[in-house]
PALUM-160218 format. One line per field, with one value per residue (C-alpha): residue number from 0; x, y, z; residue in one letter. Coordinates in steps of 0.5 Angstrom, whole numbers, m for minus. Layout:
<guses>
dovex: c(NUM ...) $
c1: c(X ...) $
c2: c(Y ...) $
c3: c(Z ...) $
sero: c(A ...) $
</guses>
This chain:
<guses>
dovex: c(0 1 2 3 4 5 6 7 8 9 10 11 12 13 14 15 16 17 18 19 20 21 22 23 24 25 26 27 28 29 30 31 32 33 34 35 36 37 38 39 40 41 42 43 44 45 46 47 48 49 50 51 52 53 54 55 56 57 58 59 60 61 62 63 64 65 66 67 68 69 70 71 72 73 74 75 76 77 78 79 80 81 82 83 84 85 86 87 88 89 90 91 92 93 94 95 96 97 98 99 100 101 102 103 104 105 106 107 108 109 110 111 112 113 114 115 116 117 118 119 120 121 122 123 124 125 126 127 128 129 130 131 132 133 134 135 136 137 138 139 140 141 142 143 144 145 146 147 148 149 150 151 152 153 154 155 156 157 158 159 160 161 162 163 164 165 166 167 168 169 170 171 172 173 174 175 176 177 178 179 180 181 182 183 184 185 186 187 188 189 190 191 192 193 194 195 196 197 198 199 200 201 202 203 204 205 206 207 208 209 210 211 212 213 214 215 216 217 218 219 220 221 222 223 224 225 226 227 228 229 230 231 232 233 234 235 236 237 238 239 240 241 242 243 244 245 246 247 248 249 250 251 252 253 254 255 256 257 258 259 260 261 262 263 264 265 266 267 268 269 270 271 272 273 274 275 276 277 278 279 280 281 282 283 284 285 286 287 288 289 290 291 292 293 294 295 296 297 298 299 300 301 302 303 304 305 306 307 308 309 310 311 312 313 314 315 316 317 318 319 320 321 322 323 324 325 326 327 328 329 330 331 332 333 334 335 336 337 338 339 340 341 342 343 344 345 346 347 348 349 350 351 352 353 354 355 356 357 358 359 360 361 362 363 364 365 366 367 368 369 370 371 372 373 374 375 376 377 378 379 380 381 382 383 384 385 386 387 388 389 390 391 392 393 394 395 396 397 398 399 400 401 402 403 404 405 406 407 408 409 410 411 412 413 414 415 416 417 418 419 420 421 422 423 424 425 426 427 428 429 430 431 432 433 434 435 436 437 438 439 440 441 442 443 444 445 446 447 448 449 450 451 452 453 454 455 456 457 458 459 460 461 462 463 464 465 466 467 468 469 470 471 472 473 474 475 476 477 478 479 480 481 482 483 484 485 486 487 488 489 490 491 492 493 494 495 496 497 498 499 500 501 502 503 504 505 506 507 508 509 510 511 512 513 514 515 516 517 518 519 520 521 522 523 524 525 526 527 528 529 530 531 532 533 534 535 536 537 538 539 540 541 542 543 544 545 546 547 548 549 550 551 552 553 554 555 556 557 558 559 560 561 562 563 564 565 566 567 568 569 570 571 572 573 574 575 576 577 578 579 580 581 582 583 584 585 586 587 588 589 590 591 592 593 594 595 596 597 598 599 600 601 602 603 604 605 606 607 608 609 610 611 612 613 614 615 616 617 618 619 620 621 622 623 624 625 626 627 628 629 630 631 632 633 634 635 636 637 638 639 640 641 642 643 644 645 646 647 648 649 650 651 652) $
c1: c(41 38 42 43 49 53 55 60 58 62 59 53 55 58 51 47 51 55 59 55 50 46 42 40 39 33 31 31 28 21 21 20 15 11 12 9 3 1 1 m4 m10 m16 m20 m27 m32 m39 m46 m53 m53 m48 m50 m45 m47 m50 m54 m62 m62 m58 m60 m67 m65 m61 m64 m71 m66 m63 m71 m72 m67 m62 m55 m53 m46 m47 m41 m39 m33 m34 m31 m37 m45 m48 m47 m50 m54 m57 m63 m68 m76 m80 m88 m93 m93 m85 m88 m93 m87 m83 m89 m91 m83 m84 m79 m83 m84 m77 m77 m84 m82 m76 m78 m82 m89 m90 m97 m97 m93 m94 m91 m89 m85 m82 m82 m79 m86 m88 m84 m84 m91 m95 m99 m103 m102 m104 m106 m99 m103 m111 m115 m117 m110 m112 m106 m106 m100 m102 m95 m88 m84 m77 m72 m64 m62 m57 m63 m66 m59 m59 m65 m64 m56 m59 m65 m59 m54 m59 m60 m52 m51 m46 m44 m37 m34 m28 m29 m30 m33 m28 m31 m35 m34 m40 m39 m40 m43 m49 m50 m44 m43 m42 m35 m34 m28 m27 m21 m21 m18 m12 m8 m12 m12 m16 m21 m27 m34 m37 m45 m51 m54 m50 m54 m51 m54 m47 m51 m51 m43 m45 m38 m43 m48 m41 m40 m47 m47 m50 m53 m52 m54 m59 m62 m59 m58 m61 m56 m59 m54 m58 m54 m56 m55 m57 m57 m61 m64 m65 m70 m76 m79 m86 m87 m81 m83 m88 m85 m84 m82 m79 m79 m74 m76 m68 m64 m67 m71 m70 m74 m75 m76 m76 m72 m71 m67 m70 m67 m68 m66 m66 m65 m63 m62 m56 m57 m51 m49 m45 m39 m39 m33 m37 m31 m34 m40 m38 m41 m41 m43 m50 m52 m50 m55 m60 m60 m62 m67 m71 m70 m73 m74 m67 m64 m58 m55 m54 m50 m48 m48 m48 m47 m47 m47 m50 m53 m59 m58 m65 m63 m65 m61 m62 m62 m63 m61 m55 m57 m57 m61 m56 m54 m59 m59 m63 m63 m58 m55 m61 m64 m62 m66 m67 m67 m74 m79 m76 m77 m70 m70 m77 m76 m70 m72 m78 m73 m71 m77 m79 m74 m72 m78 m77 m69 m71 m75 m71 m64 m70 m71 m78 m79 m79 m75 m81 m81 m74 m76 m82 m76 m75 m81 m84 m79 m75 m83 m83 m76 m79 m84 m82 m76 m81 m84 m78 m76 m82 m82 m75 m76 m82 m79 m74 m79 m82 m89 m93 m99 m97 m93 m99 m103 m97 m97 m105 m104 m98 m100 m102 m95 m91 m95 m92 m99 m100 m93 m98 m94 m97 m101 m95 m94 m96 m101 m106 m112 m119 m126 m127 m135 m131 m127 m130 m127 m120 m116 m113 m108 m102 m104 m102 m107 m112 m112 m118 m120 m123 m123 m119 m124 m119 m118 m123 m116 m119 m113 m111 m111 m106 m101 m103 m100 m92 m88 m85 m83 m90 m97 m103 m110 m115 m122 m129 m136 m142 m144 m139 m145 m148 m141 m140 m140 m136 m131 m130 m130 m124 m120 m120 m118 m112 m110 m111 m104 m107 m106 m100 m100 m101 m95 m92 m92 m89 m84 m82 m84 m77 m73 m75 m73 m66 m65 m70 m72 m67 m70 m70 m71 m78 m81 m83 m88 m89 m90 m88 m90 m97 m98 m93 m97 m101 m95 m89 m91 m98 m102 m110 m114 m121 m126 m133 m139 m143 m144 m138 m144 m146 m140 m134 m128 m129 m134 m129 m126 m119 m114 m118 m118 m111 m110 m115 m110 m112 m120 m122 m130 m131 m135 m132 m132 m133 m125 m124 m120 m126 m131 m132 m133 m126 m131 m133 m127 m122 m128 m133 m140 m140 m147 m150 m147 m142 m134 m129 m121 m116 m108 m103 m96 m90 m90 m96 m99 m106 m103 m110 m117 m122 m131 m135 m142 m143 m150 m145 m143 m137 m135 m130 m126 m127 m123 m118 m116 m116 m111 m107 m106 m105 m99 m96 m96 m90 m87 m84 m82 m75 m71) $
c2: c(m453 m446 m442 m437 m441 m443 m435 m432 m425 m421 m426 m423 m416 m416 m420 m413 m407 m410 m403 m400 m396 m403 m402 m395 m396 m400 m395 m391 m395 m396 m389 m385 m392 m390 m383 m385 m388 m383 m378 m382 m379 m382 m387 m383 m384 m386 m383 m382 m375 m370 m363 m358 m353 m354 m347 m349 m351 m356 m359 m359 m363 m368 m368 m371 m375 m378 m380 m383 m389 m384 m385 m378 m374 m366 m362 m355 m351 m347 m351 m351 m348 m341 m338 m332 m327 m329 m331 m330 m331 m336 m335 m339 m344 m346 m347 m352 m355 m356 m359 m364 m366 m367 m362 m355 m356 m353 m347 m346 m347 m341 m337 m330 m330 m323 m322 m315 m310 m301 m296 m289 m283 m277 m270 m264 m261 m268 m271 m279 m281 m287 m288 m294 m302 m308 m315 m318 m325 m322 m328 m329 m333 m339 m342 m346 m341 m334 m330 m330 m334 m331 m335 m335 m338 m343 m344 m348 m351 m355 m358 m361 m363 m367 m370 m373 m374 m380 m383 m383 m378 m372 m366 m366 m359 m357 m359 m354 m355 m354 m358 m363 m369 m371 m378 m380 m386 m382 m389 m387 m383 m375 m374 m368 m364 m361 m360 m361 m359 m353 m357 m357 m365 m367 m371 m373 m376 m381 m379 m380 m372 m366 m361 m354 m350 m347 m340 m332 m334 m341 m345 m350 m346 m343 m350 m351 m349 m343 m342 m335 m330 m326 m319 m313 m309 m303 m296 m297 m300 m302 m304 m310 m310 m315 m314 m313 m305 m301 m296 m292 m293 m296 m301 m306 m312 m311 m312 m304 m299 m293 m287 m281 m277 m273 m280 m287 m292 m297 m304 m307 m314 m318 m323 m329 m329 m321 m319 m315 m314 m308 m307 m299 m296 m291 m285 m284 m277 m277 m278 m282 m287 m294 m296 m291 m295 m299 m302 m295 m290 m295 m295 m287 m286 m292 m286 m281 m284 m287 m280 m277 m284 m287 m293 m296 m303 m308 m312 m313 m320 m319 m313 m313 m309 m310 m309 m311 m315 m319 m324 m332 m336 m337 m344 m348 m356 m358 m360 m369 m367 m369 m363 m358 m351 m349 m343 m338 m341 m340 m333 m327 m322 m317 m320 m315 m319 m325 m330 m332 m338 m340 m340 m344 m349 m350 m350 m357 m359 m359 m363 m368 m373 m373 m374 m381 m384 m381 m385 m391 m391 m390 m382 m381 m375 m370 m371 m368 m362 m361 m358 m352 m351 m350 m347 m342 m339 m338 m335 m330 m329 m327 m322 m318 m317 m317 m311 m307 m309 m307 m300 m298 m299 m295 m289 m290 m289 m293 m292 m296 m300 m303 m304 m307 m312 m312 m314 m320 m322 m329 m330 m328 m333 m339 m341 m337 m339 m344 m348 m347 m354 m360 m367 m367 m361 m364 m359 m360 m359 m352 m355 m359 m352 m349 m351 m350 m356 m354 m358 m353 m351 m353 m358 m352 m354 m357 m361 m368 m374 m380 m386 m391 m387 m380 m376 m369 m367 m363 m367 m364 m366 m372 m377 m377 m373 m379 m378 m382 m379 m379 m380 m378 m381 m376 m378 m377 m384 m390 m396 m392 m391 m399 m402 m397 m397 m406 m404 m399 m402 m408 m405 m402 m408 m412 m415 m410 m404 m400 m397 m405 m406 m400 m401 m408 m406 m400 m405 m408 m402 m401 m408 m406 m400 m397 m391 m389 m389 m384 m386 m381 m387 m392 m387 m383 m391 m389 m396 m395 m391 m396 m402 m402 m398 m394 m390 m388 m387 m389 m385 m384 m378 m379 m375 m380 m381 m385 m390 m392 m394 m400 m401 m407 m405 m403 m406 m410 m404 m398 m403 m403 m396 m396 m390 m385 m387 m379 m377 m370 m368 m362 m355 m352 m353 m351 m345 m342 m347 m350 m358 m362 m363 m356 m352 m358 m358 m354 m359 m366 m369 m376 m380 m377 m380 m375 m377 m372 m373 m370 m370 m372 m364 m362 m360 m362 m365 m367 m368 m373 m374 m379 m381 m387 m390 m391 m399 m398 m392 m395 m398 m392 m388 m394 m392 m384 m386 m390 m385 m379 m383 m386 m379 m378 m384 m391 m398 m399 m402) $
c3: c(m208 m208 m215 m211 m206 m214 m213 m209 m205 m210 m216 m213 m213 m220 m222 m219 m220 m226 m227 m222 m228 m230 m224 m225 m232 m230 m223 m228 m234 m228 m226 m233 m235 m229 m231 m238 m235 m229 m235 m239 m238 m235 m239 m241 m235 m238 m237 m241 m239 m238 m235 m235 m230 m222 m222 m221 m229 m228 m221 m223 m229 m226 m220 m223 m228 m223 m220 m226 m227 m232 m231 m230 m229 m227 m227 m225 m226 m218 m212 m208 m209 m210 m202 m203 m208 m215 m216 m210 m212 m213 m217 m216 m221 m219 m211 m215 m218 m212 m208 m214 m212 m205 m204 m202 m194 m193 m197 m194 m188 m189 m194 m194 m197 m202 m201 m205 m209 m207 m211 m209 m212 m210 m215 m215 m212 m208 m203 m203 m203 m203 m209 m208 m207 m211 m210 m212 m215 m216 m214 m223 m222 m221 m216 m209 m207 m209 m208 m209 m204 m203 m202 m204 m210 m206 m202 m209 m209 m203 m204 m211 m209 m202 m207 m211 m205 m203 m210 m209 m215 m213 m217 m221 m218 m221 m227 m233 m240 m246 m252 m255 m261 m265 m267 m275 m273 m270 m265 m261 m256 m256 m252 m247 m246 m239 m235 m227 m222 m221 m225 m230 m232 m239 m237 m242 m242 m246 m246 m250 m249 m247 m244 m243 m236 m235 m236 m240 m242 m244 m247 m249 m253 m256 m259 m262 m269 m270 m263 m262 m257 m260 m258 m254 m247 m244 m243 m236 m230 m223 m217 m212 m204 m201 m192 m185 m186 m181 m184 m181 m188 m188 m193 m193 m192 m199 m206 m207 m212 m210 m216 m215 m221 m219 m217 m220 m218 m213 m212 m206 m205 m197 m197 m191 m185 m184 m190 m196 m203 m206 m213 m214 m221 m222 m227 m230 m234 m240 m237 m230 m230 m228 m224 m219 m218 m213 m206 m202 m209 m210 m202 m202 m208 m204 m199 m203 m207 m201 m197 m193 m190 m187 m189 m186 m187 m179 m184 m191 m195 m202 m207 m214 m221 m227 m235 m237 m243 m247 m251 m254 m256 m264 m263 m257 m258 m265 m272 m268 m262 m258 m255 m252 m247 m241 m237 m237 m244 m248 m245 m241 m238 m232 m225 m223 m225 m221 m228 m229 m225 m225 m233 m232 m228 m232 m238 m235 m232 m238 m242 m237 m238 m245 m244 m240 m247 m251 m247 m246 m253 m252 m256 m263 m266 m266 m258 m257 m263 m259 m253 m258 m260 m254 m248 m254 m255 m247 m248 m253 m250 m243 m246 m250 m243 m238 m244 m243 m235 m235 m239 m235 m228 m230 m232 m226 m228 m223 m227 m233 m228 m225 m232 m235 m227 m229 m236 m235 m228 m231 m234 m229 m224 m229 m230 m237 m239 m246 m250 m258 m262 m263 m262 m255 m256 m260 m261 m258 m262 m260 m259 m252 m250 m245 m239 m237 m238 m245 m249 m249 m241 m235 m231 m227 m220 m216 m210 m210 m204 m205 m205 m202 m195 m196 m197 m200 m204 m210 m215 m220 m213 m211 m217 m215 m221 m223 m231 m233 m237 m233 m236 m232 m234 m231 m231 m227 m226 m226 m226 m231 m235 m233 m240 m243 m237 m239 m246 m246 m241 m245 m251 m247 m244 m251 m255 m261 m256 m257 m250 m248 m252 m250 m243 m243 m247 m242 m235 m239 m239 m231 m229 m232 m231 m225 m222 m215 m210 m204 m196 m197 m201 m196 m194 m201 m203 m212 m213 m212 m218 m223 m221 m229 m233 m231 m237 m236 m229 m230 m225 m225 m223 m221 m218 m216 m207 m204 m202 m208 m211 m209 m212 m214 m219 m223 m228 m226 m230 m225 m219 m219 m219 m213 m210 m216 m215 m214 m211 m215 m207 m204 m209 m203 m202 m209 m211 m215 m211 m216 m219 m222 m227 m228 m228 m234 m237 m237 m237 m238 m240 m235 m240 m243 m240 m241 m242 m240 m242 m238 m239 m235 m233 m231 m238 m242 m248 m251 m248 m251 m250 m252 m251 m247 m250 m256 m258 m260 m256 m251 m257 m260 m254 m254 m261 m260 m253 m258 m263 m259 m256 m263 m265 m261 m257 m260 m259 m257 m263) $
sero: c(X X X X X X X X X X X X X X X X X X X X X X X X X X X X X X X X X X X X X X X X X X X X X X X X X X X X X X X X X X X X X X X X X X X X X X X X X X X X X X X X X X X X X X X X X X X X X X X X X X X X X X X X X X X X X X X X X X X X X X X X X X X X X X X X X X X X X X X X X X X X X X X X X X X X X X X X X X X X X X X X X X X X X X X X X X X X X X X X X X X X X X X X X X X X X X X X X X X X X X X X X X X X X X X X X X X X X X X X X X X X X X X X X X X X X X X X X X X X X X X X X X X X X X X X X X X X X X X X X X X X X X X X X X X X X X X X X X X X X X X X X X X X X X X X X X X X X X X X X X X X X X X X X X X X X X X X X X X X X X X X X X X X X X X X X X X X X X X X X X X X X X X X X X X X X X X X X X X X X X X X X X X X X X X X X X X X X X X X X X X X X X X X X X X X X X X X X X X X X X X X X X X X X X X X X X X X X X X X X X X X X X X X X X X X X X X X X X X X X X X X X X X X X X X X X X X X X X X X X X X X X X X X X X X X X X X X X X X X X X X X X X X X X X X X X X X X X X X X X X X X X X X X X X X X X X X X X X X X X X X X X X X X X X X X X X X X X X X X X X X X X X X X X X X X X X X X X X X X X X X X X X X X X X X X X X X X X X X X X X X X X X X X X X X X X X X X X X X X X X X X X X X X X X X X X X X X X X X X X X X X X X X X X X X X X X X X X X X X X X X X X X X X X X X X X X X X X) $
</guses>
């Protein structure tokens, strides 16, 4: 018989109610565990990296993160990416950046190519005048895109959020840093404050690194130890308006200089979607209140410096008002090398020069490759100091330009302005941007310096022919970016460079090798954790360029006619690498016309063979030559390739 048909209907109600408070004590009892439990903050999300911040540092750096296989969580404190205004401007050496992403045909396709600047002024005497034009990128600049590619910053954004959105990592909005706790057992991993949300619930993030890109007010470089902005601002304030003109005045589609020796200086910048930039400087008297300076004051004083010209807005997007501050964070990554900065958290500086997010983002170009064998445990130390090193110099040195840059477009003295664009052209480019000698960096013996493929310095471009399919290509895109080294091998002759080739690639092969034992430890790494893929890659085919190591990508240069030479008289590890077999034949498609070997480096004798080391970024980190009609000479490059490689990387514990 059931229990329940032993009770009566009132015994059942006293069993239930008992006085009538039994029942609601235990409703109650449920409903403030369950209150209790919901107030529990979330257990801590787990990831490899964190990067706070999802302006163009930060989605650069998680988005090639994310393409090497590295466990990734981007978080921001905006409810949604940069809709208009900032950062605008693209040089010549961020175009090349994007197209060895795969990701610049977008941006091509939609923004506004700056040829030229002009510089014109205006006197008490002499009406606004032309004074000159120059060559915005002169052809001494060695680049495949010789102008500024305008486009906004939201733009940029879009690009990188996609690239992550197909390898199914999305940005964290609404979460704001607060503050960061380093572990006394160093093994462990950082925990990450933040708030989420307008309720502001605390959440927290179990990371292996922290990277602050959350800009010029960075709460994470207020929470490093002694990393401080240092540096100072300029008197001067410059409005921003960005919109549709309707003007009369002849120049609006070149970067231009107006100087007002009455009003100030505005400077013009073309934009995409028939817009225009302009930057106007607002000359103030002793006692102009600044809360004046709105939208209406800087368009009125826009009118007056471009007089007798007429300007007028079809439509306004952005407006915006600032001081110009050069700083350099005194420090740019913690006393355990786990917590770094780039972009805006680390340097400020005036938006003319159109650097701040190419800097920026070649900050996180350059420290991405070195997080993914720092998080595989494949890097030493000296590799992740190497970040401060080399992008705090670049810091420095693009302050002390942007100050005299910033102060002589204020004076509006065009002469000096265009010695000073002749003087630094190079810089502004990106392509001048050099890293100084260090353990990626090693000097070279000065008798081999006479070609352009330094140690410190981006690979030069230079077109060769792919020998599998004829392609001619740019061989400093061609291999995808896919966090490896590549090591280029040039010679005049492969048959006559045959015994040296065997010997070499044997020795590199050998279990005594350590780009050998390196390899097979990083194949490991792959295996459990792989790079992501995107639906891009079945025609890219990233694969192609892995299939010896997934840290070095062996490539082969050669001047030799395509008739006299197969693939299959290469030794076995350079016929696996058949996609990077290259015929130095066609300068006359070069940008200076001239030979790959010529222009890397400078001469090469008939027997001779030359090793080129590019590192994961695109820059030379060492460069090696040795005569072939030696014995011992490919052995002896073996070892020099080891050596170089132990200088800074690792075997997993």
């Amino acid at each position: 018989m059931a229990p329940g048909a032993l009770h009566s209907d009132t015994d059942m109600a006293e069993q239930q109610n008992g006085d009538g408070r039994q029942q609601d004590g235990s409703l109650e009892i449920t409903m403030d565990a369950l209150a209790r439990f919901r107030s529990l903050p979330l257990p801590p999300s787990e990831c490899q990296v964190c990067v706070v911040g999802a302006g163009p540092a930060g989605l650069m750096l998680a988005a090639n993160l994310s393409r090497f296989g590295i466990k990734v969580t981007i978080i921001d404190d905006r409810a949604d990416q940069t809709p208009v205004g900032r950062a605008d401007g693209l040089q010549p050496k961020t175009i090349e950046t994007f197209r060895q992403m795969r990701l610049a045909d977008l941006l091509l396709l939609r923004g506004v190519r700056v040829y030229d600047i002009s510089f014109w002024r205006s006197t008490e005497d002499e009406p606004l005048h032309r004074l000159g034009r120059e060559v915005h990128y002169p052809p001494i600049i060695d680049v495949l895109d010789p102008y500024i590619l305008l486009v906004h910053q939201g733009m940029v954004e879009s690009l990188f959020i996609e690239d992550m959105r197909k390898r199914g990592v999305e940005v964290r909005r609404n979460t704001a840093f607060e503050s960061y706790n380093v572990p006394e057992d160093k093994s462990r991993p950082l925990q990450v404050n933040c708030r989420t949300n307008v309720t502001q619930d605390r959440r927290s993030i179990h990371t292996q690194y922290l990277i602050g890109c959350d800009g010029a007010h960075s709460k994470v470089r207020k929470s490093i130890p002694d990393a401080r902005p240092v540096g100072m601002s300029q008197a001067a304030i410059w409005g921003v308006l960005d919109g549709e003109l309707v003007t009369d005045f002849p120049d609006i589609w070149s970067k231009t200089l107006v100087n007002s020796k009455e009003y100030g200086s505005i400077l013009i910048v073309p934009r995409e979607r028939n817009m225009t930039r302009l930057y106007i400087e607002l000359k103030l008297g002793p006692k102009s209140d600044r809360r004046e300076l709105g939208q209406e004051f800087i368009m009125q004083r826009a009118k007056k410096i471009m007089a007798p010209y007429e300007i007028d807005w079809k439509y306004l997007e952005w407006f915006g008002r600032y001081q110009i501050g050069q700083r350099v964070a005194s420090r740019f990554n913690d006393n355990h090398l786990r917590a770094f900065l780039a972009g805006d958290a680390s340097h400020t500086h005036s938006p003319k020069s159109a650097q701040g997010m190419n800097t920026s983002m070649h900050d996180s170009w350059n420290l991405a490759w070195k997080l993914n064998f720092a998080v595989r445990g494949l890097a030493k130390p000296v590799l992740m100091e190497s970040y401060e090193q080399e992008r705090r110099k670049i810091a420095l040195d693009l302050v002390n330009f942007d100050y005299e840059h910033a102060y002589q477009i204020a004076g509006g003295d065009a002469v000096a302005i265009a010695e000073s664009f002749k003087t630094n052209v190079r810089f502004m480019s990106g392509i001048g941007a050099e890293y100084g000698e260090n353990c990626i960096n090693r000097p070279i013996d000065q008798l081999w310096a006479m070609g352009e493929a330094k140690p410190g310095c981006l690979l030069p471009p230079a077109k060769v022919t792919r020998y599998i399919d004829s392609n001619p290509v740019d061989i400093q895109l061609d291999i995808p970016m896919l966090g490896q080294f590549r090591i280029y091998l040039l010679m005049w002759d492969v048959q006559q460079s045959g015994p040296f080739l065997e010997t070499f690639c044997q020795a590199i092969a050998s279990r005594n090798s350590f780009i050998s034992r390196l390899s097979a430890a990083a194949s490991v790494s792959y295996a459990t954790q792989p790079r992501l893929p995107a639906p891009e890659d079945i025609y890219h085919r990233p694969e192609r360029y892995t299939v010896v190591s997934h840290l070095f990508t062996f490539a082969l240069i050669t001047t030799m006619p395509k008739t006299d030479v197969e693939i299959s008289d290469l030794p076995a590890l350079l016929q696996d690498s058949r996609w990077t077999f290259y015929m130095d034949d066609i300068p006359e498609q070069d940008t200076q016309g001239k030979l790959c070997t010529n222009k890397w480096l400078g001469s090469l004798g008939p027997g001779e063979v030359a090793i080129v080391n590019v590192r994961p970024d695109g820059y030379v980190g060492s460069v090696g030559r040795w005569d072939t009609s030696m014995d011992d000479s490919g052995e002896e490059a073996a070892r020099w390739l080891d050596s170089y490689y132990e200088g800074f990387l690792q075997l997993p514990a």
